[in-house]
VEXDREN-280360 format. One record per residue (C-alpha): residue number from 0; y, x, z; residue in three letters. Coordinates in pm, 1 decimal. Layout:
N
   nr        py        px        pz  rest
  NUM         Y         X         Z   ALA
...
END
This chain:
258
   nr        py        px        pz  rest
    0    6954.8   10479.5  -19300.6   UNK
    1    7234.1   10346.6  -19111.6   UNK
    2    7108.6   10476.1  -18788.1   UNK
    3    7062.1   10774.1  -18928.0   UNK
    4    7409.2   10813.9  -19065.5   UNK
    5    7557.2   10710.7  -18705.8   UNK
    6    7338.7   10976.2  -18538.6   UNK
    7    7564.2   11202.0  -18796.6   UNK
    8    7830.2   11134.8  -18724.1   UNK
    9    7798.4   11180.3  -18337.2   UNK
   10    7685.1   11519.1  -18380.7   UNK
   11    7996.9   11561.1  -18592.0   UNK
   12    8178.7   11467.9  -18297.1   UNK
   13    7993.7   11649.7  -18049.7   UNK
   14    8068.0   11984.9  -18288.3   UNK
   15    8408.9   11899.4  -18290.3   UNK
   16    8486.3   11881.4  -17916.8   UNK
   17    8251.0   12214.8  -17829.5   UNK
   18    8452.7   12438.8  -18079.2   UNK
   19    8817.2   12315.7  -18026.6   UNK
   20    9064.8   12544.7  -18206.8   UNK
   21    9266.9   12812.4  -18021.7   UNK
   22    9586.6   12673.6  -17867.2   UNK
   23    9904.0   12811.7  -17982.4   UNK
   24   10052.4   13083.4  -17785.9   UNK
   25   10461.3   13089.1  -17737.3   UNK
   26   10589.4   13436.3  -17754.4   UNK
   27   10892.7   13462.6  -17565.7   UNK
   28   11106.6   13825.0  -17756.3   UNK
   29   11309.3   13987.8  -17548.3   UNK
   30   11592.6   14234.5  -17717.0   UNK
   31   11860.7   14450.8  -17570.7   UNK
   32   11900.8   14762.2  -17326.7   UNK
   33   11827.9   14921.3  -17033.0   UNK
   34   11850.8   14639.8  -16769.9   UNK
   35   11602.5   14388.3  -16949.0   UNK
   36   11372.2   14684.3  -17055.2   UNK
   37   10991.9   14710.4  -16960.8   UNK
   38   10948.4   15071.1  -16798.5   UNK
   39   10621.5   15061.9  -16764.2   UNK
   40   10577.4   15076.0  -17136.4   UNK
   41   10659.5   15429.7  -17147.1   UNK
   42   10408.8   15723.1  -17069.7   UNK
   43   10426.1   15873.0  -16713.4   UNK
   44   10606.3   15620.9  -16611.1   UNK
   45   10495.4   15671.6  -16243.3   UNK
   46   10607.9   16002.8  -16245.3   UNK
   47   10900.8   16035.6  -16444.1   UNK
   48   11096.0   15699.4  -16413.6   UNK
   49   10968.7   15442.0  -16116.4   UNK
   50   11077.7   15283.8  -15912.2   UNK
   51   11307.4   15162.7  -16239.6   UNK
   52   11288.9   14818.4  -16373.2   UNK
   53   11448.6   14589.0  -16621.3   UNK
   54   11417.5   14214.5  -16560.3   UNK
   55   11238.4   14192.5  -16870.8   UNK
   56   10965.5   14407.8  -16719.8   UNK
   57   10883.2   14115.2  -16434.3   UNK
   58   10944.4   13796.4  -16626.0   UNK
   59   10550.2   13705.6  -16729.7   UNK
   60   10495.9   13669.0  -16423.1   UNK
   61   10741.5   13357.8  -16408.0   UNK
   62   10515.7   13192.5  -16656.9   UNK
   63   10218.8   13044.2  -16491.5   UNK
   64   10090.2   12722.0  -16579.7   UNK
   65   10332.2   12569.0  -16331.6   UNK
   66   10583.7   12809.7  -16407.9   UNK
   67   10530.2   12672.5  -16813.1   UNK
   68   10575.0   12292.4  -16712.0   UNK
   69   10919.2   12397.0  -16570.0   UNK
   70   11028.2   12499.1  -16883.4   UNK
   71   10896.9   12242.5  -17095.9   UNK
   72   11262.1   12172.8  -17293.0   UNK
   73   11159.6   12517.5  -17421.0   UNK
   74   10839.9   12593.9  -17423.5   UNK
   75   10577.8   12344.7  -17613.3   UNK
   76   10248.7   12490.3  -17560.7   UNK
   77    9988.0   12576.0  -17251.6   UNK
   78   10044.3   12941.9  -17333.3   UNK
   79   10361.1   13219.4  -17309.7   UNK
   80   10333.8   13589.9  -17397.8   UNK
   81   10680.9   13787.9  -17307.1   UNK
   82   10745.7   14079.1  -17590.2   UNK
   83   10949.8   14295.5  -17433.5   UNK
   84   11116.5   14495.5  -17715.7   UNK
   85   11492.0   14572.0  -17564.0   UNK
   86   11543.3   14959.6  -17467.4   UNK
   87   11797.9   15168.1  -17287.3   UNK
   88   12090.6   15306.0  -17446.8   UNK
   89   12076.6   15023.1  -17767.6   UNK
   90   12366.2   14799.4  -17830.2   UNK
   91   12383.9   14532.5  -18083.8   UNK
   92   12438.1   14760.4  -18353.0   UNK
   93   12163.1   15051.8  -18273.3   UNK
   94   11893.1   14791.7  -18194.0   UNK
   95   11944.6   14670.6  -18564.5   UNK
   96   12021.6   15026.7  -18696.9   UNK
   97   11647.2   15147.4  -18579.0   UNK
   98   11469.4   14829.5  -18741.1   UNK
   99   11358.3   14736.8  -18413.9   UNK
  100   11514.0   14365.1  -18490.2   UNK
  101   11334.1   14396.4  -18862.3   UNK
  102   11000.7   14412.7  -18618.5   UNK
  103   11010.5   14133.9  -18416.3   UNK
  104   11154.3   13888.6  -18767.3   UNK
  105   10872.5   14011.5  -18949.3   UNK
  106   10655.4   13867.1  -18678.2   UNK
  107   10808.3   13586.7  -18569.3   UNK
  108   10681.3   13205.0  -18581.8   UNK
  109   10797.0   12892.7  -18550.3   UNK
  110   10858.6   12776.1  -18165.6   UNK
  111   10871.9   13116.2  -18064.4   UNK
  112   11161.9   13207.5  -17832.2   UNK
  113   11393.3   13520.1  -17905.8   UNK
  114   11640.4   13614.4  -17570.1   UNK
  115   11925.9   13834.5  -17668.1   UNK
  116   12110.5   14037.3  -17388.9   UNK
  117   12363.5   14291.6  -17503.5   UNK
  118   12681.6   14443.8  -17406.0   UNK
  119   12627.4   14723.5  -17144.5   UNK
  120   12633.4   14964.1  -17436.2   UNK
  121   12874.5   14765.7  -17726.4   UNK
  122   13156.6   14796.9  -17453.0   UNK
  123   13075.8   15234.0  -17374.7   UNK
  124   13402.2   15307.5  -17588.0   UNK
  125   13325.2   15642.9  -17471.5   UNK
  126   13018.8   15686.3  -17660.0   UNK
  127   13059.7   15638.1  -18029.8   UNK
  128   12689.0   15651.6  -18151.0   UNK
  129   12673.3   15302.6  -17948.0   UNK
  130   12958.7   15165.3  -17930.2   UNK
  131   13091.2   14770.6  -18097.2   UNK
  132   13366.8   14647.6  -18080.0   UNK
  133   13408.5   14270.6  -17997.1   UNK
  134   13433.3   14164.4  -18371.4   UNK
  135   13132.8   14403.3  -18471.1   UNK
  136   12947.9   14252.8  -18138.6   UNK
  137   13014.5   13918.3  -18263.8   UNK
  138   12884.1   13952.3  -18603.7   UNK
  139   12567.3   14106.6  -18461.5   UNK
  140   12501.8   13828.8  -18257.6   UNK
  141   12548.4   13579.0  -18527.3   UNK
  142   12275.1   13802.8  -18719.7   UNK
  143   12049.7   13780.4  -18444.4   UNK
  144   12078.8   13407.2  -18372.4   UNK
  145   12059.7   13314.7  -18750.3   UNK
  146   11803.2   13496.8  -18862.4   UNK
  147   11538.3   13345.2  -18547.2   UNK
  148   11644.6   13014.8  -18706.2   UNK
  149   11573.8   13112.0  -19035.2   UNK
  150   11229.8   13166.7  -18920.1   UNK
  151   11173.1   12836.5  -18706.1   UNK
  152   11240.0   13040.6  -18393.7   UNK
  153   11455.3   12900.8  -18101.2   UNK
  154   11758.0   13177.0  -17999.6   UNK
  155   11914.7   13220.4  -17617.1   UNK
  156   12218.5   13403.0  -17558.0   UNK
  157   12292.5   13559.9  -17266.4   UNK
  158   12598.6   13752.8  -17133.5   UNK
  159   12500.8   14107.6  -16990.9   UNK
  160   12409.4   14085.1  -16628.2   UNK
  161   12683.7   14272.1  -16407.4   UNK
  162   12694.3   14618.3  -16295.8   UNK
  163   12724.0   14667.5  -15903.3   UNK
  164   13111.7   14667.7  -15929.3   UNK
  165   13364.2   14628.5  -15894.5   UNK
  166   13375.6   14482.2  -15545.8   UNK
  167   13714.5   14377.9  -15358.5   UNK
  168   13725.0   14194.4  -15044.0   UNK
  169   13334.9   14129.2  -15056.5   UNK
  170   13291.4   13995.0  -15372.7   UNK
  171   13194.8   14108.2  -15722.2   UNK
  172   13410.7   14081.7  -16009.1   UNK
  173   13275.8   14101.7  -16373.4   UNK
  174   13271.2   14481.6  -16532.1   UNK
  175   13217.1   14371.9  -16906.6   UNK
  176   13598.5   14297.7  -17016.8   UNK
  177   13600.6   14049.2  -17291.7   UNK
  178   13207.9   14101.8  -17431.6   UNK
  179   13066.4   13795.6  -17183.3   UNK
  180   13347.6   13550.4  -17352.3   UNK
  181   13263.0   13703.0  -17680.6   UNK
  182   12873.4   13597.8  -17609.0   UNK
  183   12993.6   13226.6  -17529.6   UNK
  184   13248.5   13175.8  -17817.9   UNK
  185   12917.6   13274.3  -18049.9   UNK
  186   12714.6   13020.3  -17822.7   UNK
  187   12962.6   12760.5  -17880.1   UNK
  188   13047.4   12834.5  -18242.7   UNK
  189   12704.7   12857.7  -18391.2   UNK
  190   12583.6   12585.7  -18113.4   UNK
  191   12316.6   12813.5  -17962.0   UNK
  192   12179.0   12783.8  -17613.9   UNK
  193   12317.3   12994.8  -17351.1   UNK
  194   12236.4   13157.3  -17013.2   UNK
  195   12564.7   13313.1  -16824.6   UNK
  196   12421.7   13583.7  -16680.9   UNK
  197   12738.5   13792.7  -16617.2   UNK
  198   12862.4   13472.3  -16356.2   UNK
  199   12492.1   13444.6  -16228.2   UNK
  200   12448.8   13775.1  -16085.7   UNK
  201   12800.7   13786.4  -15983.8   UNK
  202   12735.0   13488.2  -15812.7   UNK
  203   12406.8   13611.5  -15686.7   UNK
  204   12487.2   13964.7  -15572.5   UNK
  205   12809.6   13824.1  -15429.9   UNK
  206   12590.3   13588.1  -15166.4   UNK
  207   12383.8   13916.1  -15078.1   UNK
  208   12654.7   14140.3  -15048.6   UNK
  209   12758.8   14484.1  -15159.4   UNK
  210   12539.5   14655.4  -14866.7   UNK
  211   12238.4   14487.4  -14930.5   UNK
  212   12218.6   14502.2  -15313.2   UNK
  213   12291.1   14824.7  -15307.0   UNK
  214   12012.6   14936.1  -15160.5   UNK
  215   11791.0   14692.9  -15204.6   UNK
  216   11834.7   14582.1  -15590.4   UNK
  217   11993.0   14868.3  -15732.0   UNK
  218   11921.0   15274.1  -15827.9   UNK
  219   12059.8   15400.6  -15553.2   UNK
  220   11747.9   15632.3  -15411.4   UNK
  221   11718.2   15856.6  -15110.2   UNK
  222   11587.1   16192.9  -15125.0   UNK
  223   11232.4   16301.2  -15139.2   UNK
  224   11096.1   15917.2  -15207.1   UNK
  225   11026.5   15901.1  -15565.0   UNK
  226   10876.6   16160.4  -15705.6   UNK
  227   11082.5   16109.4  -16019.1   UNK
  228   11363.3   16142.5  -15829.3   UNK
  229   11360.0   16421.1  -15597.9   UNK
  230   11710.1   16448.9  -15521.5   UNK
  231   11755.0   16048.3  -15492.8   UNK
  232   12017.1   15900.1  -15704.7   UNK
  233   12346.5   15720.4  -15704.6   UNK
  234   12267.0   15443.1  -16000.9   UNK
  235   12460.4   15087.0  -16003.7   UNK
  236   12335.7   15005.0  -16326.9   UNK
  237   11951.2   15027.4  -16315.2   UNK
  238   11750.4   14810.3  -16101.5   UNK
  239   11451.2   14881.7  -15845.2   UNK
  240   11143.7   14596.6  -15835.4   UNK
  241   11355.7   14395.0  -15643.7   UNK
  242   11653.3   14378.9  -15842.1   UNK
  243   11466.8   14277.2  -16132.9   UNK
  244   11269.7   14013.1  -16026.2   UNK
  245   11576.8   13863.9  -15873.9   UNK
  246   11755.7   13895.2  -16196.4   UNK
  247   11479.3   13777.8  -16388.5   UNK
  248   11473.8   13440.6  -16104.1   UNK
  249   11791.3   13371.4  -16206.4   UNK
  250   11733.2   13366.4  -16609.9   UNK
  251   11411.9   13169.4  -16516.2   UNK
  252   11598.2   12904.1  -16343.5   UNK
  253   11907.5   12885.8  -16626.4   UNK
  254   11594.0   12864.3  -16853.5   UNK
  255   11492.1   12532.6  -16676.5   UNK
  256   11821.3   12348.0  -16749.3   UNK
  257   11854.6   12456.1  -17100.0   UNK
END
């Protein structure tokens, strides 16, 4: 009988190992506008808006299994998904406004990650269907960063990533006023982790130079290349492939030392 209960258990074992449960998968939220959006998620995007990218749209590819390992302050399992859910023209206030931020709570879960990039929009005083002031951007922030907590979720600020100007005497000076400071007085206040990724590109585009990121990272388009652009385009906002994957380098590596 003995043998008999041994020979049970092994196969108890044996079951065990051959149907091991599903590892856990990290998703990784993204929220904000136009420069972390994923184009490609919109129809005809070949013929209506490329060669346009947000950094958002590029950053799975950062997380390989070696790519994961680099990150493992943040990340705890064998597995990322990146959610891309920012889009153009949203501020702090908008994004919440639409329940797009009412979508990603309902589905968050513990250990996920949510990255928050605003301010391009907040600061357009011009345009008062977006715009927030510093206090209102501040209070929309704390909203954001309090309510991933509330759901076991890990929050990353980051200041918006800068515009291609203004440049004096070959380097880049930041465009966004007082929202970047705003973004680390939240960080510091509420003790959230933070990526400065207004200084990072400045930093970054400065060392390439105006000429180069011009042309190379940003919207600026010649005629009769893209079909979505027939007359080209003057755009230092927007980025091309290149500009976003260089952008999205740079929140990769701040990720690393987080």
């Amino acid at each position: 009988m003995n043998g008999k209960i041994k020979i049970a258990a092994l196969l108890l074992v044996f079951a065990f190992c051959a149907f091991k449960p599903f590892k856990k998968v990290t998703t990784i939220y993204l929220i904000g506008d136009s420069t972390v959006a994923n184009y490609q998620l919109e129809s005809d995007y070949l013929q209506k808006r490329h060669p346009v990218h947000g950094w958002g749209q590029v950053f799975q590819s950062f997380f390989t299994k070696a790519g994961i390992k680099e990150v493992r302050n943040l990340i705890k399992t064998d597995s990322v998904v990146v959610d891309d859910r920012a889009k153009g023209g949203r501020s702090t206030r908008t994004f919440f406004q639409e329940g797009r931020w009412r979508e990603i709570y309902n589905r968050l879960q513990k250990g996920d990650l949510v990255m928050i990039q605003f301010g391009h929009n907040d600061g357009a005083v011009d345009k008062t269907e977006r715009y927030v002031n510093i206090e209102g951007y501040k209070e929309f922030l704390r909203l954001y960063v309090n309510q991933t907590r509330e759901k076991g979720g890990t929050p990353i600020l980051l200041t918006p990533v800068n515009r291609n100007y203004p440049w004096k005497d070959g380097k880049l000076s930041n465009v966004h006023g007082e929202y970047p400071e705003a973004v680390k007085e939240i960080a510091k206040e509420l003790n959230v982790k933070l990526i400065d990724l207004t200084q990072l590109s400045i930093d970054a585009f400065t060392e390439k130079g105006q000429e180069y990121v011009t042309k190379t990272y940003f919207m600026n388009l010649e005629k009769g290349v893209y079909q979505a652009y027939p007359d080209g385009q003057k755009d230092n906002t927007h980025f091309q492939k290149a500009g976003a994957q260089a952008v999205a380098q740079l929140v990769f590596n701040a990720m690393k030392g987080l």
